[in-house]
N, C-alpha and C positions, 0 to 999 in steps of 0.2 A: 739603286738597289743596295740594299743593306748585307752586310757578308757580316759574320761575329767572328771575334777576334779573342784569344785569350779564354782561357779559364773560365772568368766569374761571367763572361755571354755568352758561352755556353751553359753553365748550371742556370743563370737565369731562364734559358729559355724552355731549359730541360724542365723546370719547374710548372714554367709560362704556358706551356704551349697546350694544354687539351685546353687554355680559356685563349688560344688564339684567333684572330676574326678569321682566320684561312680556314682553320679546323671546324669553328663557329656554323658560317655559311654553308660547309660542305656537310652538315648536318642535318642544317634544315633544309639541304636539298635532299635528301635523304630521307628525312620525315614526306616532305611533300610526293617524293616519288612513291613511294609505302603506302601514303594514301590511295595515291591515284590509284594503285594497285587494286585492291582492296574494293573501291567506288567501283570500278568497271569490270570485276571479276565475273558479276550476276551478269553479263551479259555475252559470257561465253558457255557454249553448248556442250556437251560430252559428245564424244563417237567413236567408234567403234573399229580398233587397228585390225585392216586386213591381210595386211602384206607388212613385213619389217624385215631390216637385216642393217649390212652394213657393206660401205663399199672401200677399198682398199688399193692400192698399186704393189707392183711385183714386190716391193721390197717390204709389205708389211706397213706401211705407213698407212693410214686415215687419210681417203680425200674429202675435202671439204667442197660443201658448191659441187656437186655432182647433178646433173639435172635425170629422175628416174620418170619415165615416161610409160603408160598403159595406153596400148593402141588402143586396144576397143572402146576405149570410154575415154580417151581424150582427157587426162588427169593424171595426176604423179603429183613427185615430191622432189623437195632437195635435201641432199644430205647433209648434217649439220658440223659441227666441230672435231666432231670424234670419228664421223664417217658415217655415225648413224643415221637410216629415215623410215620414214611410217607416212603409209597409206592409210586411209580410213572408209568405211563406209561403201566398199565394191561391192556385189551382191556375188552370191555362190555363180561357180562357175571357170571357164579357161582362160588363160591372161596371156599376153604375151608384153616382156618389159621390156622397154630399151633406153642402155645408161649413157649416159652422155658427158663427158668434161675436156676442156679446154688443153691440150698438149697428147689426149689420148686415145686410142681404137675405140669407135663406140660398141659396148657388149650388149648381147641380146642372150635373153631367157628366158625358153618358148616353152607354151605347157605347162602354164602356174597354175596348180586347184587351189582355188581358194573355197575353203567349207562356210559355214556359215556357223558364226560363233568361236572359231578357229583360226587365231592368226596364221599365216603360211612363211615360214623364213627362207630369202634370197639374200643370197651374199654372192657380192663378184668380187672379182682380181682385176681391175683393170688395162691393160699393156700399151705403154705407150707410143706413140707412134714414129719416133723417133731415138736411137740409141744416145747420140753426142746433141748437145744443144751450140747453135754458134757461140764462139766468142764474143763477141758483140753484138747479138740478138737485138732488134728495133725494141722498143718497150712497147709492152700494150697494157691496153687501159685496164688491170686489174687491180685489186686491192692493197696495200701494201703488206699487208699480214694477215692471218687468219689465228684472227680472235678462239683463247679456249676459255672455258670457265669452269676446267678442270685443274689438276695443276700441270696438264701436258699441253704444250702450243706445237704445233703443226706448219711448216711452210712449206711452199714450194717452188720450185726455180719459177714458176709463172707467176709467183705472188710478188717476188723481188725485181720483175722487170723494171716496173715504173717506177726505183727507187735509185738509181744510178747506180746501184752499189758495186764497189768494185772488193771487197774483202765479206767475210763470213761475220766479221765484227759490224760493218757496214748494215748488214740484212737485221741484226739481233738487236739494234742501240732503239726501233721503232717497239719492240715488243714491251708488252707491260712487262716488269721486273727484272731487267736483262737492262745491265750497266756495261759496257764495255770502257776498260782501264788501256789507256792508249800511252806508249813513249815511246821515243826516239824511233818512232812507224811499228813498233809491235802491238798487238791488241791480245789484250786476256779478257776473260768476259767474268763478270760477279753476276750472282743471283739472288738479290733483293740485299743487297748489300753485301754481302758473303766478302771474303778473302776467294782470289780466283784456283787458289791453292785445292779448295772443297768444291768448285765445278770439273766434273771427271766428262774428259772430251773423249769421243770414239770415232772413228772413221772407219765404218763397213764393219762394227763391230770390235775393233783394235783400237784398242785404248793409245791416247796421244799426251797424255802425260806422263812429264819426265818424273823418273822415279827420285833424282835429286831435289827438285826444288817442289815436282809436287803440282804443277804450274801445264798449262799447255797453252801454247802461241798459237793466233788462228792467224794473226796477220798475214800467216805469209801463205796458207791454203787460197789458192784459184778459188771463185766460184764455176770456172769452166769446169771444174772437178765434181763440182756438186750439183744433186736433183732435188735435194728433200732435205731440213732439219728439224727436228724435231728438242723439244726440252723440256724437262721434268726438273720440275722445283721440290724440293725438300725441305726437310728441320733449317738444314746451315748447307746451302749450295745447292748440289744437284746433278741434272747430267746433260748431256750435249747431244744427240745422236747425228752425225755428217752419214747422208747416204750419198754414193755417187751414183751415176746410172743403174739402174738395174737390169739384168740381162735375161731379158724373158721371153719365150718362144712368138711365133709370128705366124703370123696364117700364109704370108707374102714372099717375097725376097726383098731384098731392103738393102741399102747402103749408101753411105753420104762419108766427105772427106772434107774436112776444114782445116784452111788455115788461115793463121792472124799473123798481125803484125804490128806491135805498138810504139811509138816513142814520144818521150815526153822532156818535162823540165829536169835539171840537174842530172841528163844524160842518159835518163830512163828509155830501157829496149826492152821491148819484149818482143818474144815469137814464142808461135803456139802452135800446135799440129795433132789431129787428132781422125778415127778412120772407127767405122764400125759399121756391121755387116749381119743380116738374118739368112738364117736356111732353115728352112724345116726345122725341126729339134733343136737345132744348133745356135747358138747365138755370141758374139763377142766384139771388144770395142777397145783401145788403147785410144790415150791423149798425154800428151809429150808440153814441157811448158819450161820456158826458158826466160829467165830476168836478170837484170844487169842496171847496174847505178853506179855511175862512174864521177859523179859531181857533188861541190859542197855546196853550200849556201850560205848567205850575212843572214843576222840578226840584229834585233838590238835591246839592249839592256832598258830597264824601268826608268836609266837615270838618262834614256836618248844615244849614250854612246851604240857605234855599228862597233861588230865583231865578226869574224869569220867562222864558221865549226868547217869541220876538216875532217879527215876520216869516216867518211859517209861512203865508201866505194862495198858494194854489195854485189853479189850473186848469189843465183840460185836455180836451182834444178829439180825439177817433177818429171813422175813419169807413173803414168796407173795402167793395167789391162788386166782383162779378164774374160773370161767363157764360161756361156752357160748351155746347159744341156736339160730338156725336159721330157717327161715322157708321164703322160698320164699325169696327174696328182698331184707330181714328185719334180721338182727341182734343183739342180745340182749348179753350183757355181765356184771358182776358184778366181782368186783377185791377186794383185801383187803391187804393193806399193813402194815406190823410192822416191826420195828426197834429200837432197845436197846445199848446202849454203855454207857461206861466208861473208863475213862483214866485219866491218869495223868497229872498234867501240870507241866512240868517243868521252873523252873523259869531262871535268865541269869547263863552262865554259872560261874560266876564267886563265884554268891553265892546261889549254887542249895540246894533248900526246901528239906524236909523231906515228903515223899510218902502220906500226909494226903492232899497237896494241890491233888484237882480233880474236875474234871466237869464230869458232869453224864448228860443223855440225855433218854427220848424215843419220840415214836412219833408213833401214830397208823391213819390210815386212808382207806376210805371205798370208792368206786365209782359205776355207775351204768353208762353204756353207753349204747345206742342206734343208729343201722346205717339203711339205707336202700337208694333204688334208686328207679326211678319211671322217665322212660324217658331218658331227657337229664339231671336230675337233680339227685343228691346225696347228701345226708344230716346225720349229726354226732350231738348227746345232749349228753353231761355228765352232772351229777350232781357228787358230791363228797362233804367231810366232813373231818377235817383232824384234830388231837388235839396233840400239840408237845411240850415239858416240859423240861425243862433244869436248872442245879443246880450245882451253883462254891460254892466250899469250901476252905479257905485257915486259917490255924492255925496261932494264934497271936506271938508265937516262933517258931523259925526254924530253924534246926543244921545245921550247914554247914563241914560235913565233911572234907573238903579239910582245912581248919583254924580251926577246933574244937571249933568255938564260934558260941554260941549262937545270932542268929537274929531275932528282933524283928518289928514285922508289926502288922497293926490296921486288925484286926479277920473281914473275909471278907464270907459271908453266905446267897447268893443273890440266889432266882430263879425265874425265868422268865416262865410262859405257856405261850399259846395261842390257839387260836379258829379259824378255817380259814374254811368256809365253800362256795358253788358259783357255779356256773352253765356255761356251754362254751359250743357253738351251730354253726355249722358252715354247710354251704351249696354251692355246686358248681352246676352251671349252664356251658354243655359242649357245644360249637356247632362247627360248620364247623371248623371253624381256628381259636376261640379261647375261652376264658376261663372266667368265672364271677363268681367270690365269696364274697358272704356275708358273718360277723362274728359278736356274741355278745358273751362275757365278764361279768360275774358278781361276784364280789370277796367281800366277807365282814370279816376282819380279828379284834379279840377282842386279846388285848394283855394286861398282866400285870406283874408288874414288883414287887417285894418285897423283903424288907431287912430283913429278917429272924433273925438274931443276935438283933438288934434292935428291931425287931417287928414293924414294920409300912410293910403299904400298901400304899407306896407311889412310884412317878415317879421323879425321880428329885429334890423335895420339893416344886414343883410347885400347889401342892394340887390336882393332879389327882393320884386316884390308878389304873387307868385302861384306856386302846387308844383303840381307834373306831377309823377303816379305813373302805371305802367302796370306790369299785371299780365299773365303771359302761363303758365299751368300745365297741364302735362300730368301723368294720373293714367294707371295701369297695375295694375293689381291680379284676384285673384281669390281663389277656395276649392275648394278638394278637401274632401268627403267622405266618410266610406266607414264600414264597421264590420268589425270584424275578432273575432277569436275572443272575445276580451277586453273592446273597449269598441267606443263610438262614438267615430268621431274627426271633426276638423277642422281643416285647415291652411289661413290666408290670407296667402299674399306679398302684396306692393305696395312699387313705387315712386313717389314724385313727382319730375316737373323743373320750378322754375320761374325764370324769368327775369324778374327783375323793374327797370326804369328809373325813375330818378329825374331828371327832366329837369334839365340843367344843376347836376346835383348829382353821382351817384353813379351805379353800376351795382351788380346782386345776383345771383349764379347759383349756383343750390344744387340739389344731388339729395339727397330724401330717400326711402329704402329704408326696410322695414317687416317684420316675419314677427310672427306671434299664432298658435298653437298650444294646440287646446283639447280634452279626451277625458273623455265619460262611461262613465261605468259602472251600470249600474240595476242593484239587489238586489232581493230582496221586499220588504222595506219602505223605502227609500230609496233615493236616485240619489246620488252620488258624480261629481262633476267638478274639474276640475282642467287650468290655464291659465297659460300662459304667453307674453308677450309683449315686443317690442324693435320702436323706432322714432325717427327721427332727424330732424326739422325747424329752420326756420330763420322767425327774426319780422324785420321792415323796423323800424327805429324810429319812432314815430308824426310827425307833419308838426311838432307844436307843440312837441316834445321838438329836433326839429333847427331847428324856427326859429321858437319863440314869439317875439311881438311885446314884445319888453322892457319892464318895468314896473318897479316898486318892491320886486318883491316876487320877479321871477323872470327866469332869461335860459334860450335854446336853448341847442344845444350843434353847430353845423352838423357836427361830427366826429365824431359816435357811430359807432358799427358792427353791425352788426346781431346780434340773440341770438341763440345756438345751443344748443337743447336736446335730449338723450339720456334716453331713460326703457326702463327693464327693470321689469315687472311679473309677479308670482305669483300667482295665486291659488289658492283651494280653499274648495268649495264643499259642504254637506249640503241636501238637499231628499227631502221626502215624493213618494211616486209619482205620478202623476195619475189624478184620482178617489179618491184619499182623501179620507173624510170631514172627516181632520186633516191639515189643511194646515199645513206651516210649511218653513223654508228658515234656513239659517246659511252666511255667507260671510265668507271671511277675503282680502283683498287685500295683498299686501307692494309697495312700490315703490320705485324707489332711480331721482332723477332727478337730473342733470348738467346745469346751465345754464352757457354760456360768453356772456359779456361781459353780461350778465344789467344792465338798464340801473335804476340807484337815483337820487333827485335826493337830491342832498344840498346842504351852504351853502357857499358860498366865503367869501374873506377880505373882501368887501364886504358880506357877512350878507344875498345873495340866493340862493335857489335854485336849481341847474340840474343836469341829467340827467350822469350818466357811467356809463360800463362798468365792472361790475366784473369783474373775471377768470375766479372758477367761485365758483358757486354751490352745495353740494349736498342736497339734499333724500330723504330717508328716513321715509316712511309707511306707517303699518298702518291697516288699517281694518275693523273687526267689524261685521258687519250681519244681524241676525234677525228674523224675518215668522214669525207664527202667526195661523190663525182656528181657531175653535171655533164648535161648534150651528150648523152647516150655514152657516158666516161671518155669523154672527150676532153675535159679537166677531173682532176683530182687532187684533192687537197688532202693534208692529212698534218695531225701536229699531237706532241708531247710535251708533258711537265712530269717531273718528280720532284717530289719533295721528301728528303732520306734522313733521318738526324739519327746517326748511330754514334753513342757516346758512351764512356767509360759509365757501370753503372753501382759499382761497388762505393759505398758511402766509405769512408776513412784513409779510401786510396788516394795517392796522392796525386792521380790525373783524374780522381770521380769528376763525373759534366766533358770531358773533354772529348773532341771528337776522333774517332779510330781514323788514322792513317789512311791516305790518298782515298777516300770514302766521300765527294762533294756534301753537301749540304743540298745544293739546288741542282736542276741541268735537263735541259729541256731540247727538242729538236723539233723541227718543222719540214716538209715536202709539198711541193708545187709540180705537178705534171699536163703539158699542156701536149695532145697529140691530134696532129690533123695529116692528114692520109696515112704516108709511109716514112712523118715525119714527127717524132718528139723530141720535145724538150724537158729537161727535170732542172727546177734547181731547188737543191736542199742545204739545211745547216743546221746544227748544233750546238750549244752552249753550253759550257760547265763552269759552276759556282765555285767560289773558294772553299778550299780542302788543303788540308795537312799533310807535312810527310812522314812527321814523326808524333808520336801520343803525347808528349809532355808538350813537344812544340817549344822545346828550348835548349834543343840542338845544336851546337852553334855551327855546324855543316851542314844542317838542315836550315828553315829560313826563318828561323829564329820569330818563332810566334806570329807573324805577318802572314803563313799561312800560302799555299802557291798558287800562284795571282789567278782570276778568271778567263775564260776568253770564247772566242763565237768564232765558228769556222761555216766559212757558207762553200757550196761547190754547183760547179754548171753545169751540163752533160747536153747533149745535142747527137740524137741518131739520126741516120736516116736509110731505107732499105732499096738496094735496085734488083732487079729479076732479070734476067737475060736466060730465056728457055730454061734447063734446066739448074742454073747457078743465080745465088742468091750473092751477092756483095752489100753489107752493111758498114755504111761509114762511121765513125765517132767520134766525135769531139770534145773535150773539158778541160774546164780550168779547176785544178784545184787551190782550194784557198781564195777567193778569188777577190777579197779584201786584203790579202797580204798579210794575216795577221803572226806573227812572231809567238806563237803562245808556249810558252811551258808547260810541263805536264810534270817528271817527276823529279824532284829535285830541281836542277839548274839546267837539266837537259834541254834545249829548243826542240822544235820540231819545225820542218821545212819553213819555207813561205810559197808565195804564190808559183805554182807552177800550172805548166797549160801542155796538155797532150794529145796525140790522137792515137786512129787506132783501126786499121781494115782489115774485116776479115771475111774469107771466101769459104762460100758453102757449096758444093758441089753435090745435088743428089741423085 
């Protein structure tokens, strides 16, 4: 495999590549699909929708694969990506529907007229049948993701069984446009290339980026925490949605108690403990999660030398609960989240610190939500409140073992709070065939920054101790549906406004407009879809980028300006019909995105680093994605490719052709899941192409044009479930890494090698 190196293999290829045989081929597959389209259209019939709506879970989320069933006539529908379905063709008369999906109570709705000439709209809430899901739940044979050809994707804790995953970055690396940036075991997520800076993560509506760096860490969120994620792509980034359970009334009484128990290589513990419970109106659920990493690991260098990294000793602490209350229409729910860690930082490898370097973190946060419906309309208000603290420490000497000398650095003793409080309010308006939603936005973040060693209260030396952001967005959007002789269609506009203040700093005012345009086609043996999409957003540059606290090693930059990102997307899709015994699915995505003033740090003439603009950006990717199961999903396969070339794009600059910082070029992943009884097996892996860590790539503390090396991580997982009256115990087993591979990610950082863990957890219901 060919990696480019250097400048002028980059501009050539920048040049090269719409006459490249990759690009070539995917062309004239392209053509030939368009045709077949086209040829086989005249033999589909029009009919006539009599029943439509859309099906949903308590928390507002889109089920996909919902099975809608009409007793009397023995015929229904599935719901498709967005949650929507359509009946055709019932004759006048009374119905009675019942919905059906995999994790949830099946709902019935009795006394449907349906007129004649007259669509009739059903919409349900589905409620699931269970509060907490185990920690190590068996995998079962479902999909790995749920395909959108909007630009929102949809998953669900059933969709990531069969995918071993153990992090939120894990679930999101299989979705088209969704890059997960991994080092030293953290994962940030990019969106079609994006800086992860402009992906805004939320959990339960509470935004989880820090108002310093701009950045939010999913590595270290449980998926024991999570039921549902949802993401929306934009101009430049986008958004994350973490739901975790939802707490919604019950017809029954209900309750189950879990607990886990893990341990693994390089001294990995985990325990977990979690309880939740129905009554009448009432509803509520806590889970409690506990981690500890107490071990280092070897490595070894490119030139074969082994080395030791050190300072790998970690912990950390969760804890979520919540109560919901319903009555009628209307439901009421209040959540409370905390989180606690520390770790170590380890420095390069060549001259690794002594275990006093560390960054210590918490973060506590409270919400209160409100839903109900009334009509054709449904409406959602959070409030929330979130206060997050973080504190680097690094010793002014520091041994270096591997030389027995002593190293000496300027005593670095920095911590950062912040305040982030605000309100999100959204409203759907449903009707015949199509969709209108309102949204408001209110975000107000107080940050400040201090040199502790020094004792100042300062940001930079600019003479502010303390940033005032305020956020204020207004959302406009909706969808037309319809079907027409030929296909199914789907149009979604949307605009945003947002006005955003930077106290004593700056002001931001930007509209960004939106259109996604998406039309299938069903044959007898497959469905044919085909998408297209344009959107135009705008990112604030993060608080520590305009006024980090100067160090030795870095300065703000109070004058940045904010990024502007433009992205146009294609896609084209193959999928098997529904209720085929052979399942499988192939997707092809094209994108071409535009970043203006796109922010890079790079060194100045005092050999410190700091943030600037660069002028445009542009970015062109492909992306191949296919899903098969076989023997009644009894195997399931599934694999990825991307292909991302984002490069400097301003002609006379002096990095024009080059590629943007830790951004691969290549990086593909694959999945195998093999399940017979109460027993499976996963094993998956990942590879990522050479990529940069700096724009010029002639850093000489960066890797000096060479670029940071490639590498392939595979991983093995093995469940298995036992039932004992009413207690379920699910065993688990994996290796991670299970080739050993030593691979680098940013800079000179390693990341583990092969470790092997397990993992039991009891369900009690």
């Amino acid at each position: 495999m060919h990696f480019l190196r250097g400048k002028d293999s980059n501009m050539t290829f920048a040049r090269n590549y719409s006459r490249s045989p990759r690009a070539g081929f995917l062309f004239i597959c392209l053509i030939i699909l368009v045709q077949t389209f086209f040829l086989c259209s005249t033999a589909y019939a029009t009919y006539a929708v009599s029943i439509h709506g859309s099906v949903s879970d308590t928390s507002g989320l889109p089920l996909t694969d919902a099975h809608i069933t009409v007793v009397e006539q023995q015929t229904g529908a599935i719901s498709g990506w967005d949650g929507n379905y359509r009946i055709f063709d019932l004759p006048p008369g009374r119905y009675t529907l019942v919905f059906s999906h995999l994790g949830y109570l099946d709902g019935i709705s009795e006394n449907i007229i349906v007129h004649e000439g007259i669509p009739t709209i059903v919409n349900l809430t589905m409620v699931p049948h269970r509060l907490t899901r185990p920690v190590a739940r068996v995998r079962t044979a479902r999909h790995d993701i749920i395909s959108s050809y909007n630009q929102n994707v949809t998953i669900t804790c059933d969709n990531w069984h069969t995918t071993g995953a153990k992090k939120v970055g894990d679930v999101l690396r299989s979705v088209p446009g969704v890059n997960v940036l991994e080092g030293d075991g953290s994962q940030r997520l990019s969106l079609r290339g994006s800086p992860s800076r402009t992906v805004q993560v939320d959990l339960d509506g509470i935004p989880l980026n820090e108002a310093g760096t701009g950045e939010a860490e999913v590595g270290h969120i449980d998926l024991d925490l999570i039921d549902a994620i949802q993401v929306e792509f934009e101009g430049i980034g986008g958004k994350v949605h973490l739901q975790t359970t939802a707490f919604a009334p019950a017809d029954r009484l209900s309750h189950n108690l879990t607990a886990s128990a893990a341990h693994g290589g390089c001294k990995r513990n985990e325990l977990g403990l979690s309880t939740g419970r129905r009554y009448s109106r009432f509803s509520g659920s806590a889970i409690y999660k506990r981690k500890t990493n107490d071990g280092d690991f070897k490595y070894k260098l490119d030139d074969g030398t082994v080395h030791r990294r050190i300072n790998n000793k970690s912990r950390s602490s969760s804890f979520i609960a919540g109560i919901g209350y319903s009555k009628a229409a209307k439901h009421f729910e209040a959540g409370a989240y905390y989180e606690n860690s520390r770790r170590g930082i380890p420095g390069l490898i060549y001259a690794p610190p002594t275990p006093e370097a560390a960054l210590s973190s918490d973060r506590m946060s409270a919400r209160l939500t409100q839903r109900g419906a009334s009509g054709i309309a449904d409406w959602s208000v959070t409030g929330y409140v979130s206060n997050y603290s973080s504190r680097f420490t690094s010793p002014a000497e520091q041994y270096n073992p591997s030389s027995g000398t002593i190293i000496t650095h300027v005593h670095e003793d920095n911590r950062q709070t912040g305040l982030r409080y605000g309100l999100t309010s959204n409203s759907t308006l449903s009707l015949n065939s199509s969709r209108l939603r309102f949204g408001y936005t209110h975000r107000r973040d107080y940050y400040k920054g201090k040199d502790l060693y020094r004792n100042r209260v300062t940001i930079g030396g600019v003479g502010l101790g303390t940033a005032d952001r305020m956020l204020n967005r207004f959302d406009l959007g909706g969808q037309l549906w319809g079907r027409s002789r030929l296909l199914n269609y789907h149009i979604s506009p949307g605009i945003a406004a947002e006005l955003i203040d930077d106290e004593g700093h700056k002001s931001y005012h930007n509209i960004s407009p939106s259109l996604y345009v998406g039309a299938e086609k069903p044959f007898n043996l497959c469905s044919l879809k085909l998408t297209t999409g344009w959107g135009r957003s705008l990112s604030t540059p993060p608080f520590n980028a305009l006024f980090l606290v100067e160090n030795s090693f870095a300065v703000g930059n109070k004058n940045l300006k904010p990024e502007q990102g433009e992205s146009l997307s294609y896609g084209l899709g193959l999928s098997s019909v529904s209720g085929s015994e052979f399942h499988w699915t192939i997707d092809v995505l094209r994108t071409v995105r535009i970043t203006r003033d796109l922010i890079i740090w790079q060194r100045n003439f005092h050999g410190k680093y700091y943030p600037d603009n660069v002028d445009r950006v542009k970015a062109r990717s492909v992306e191949l994605n296919a899903s098969t199961s076989l023997f009644e999903r009894g195997l399931s396969l599934s694999g990825g490719y991307v292909f991302n070339n984002s490069v400097n794009d301003m002609p006379g600059d002096i990095n024009y052709g080059r590629m943007t910082p830790l951004v691969p070029l290549q990086s593909g992943s694959a999945s195998v899941v093999i399940r017979i009884w109460d027993t499976s097996l996963h094993l998956g892996g990942r590879w990522v192409g050479r990529r940069y860590s700096t724009e010029s790539n002639q850093d000489p503390l960066s890797t000096a044009g060479m670029g940071l090396p490639p590498y392939e991580v595979y991983d093995l997982n093995i469940s298995r479930e036992f039932r004992i009256k009413l207690t379920s115990i699910v065993t688990e087993v994996g290796i991670d890494n299970l080739l050993d591979e030593s691979y680098r990610v940013i800079e000179r950082s390693p990341m583990p090698g092969r470790m092997v863990g397990g993992k039991v957890n009891f369900v009690l219901y």
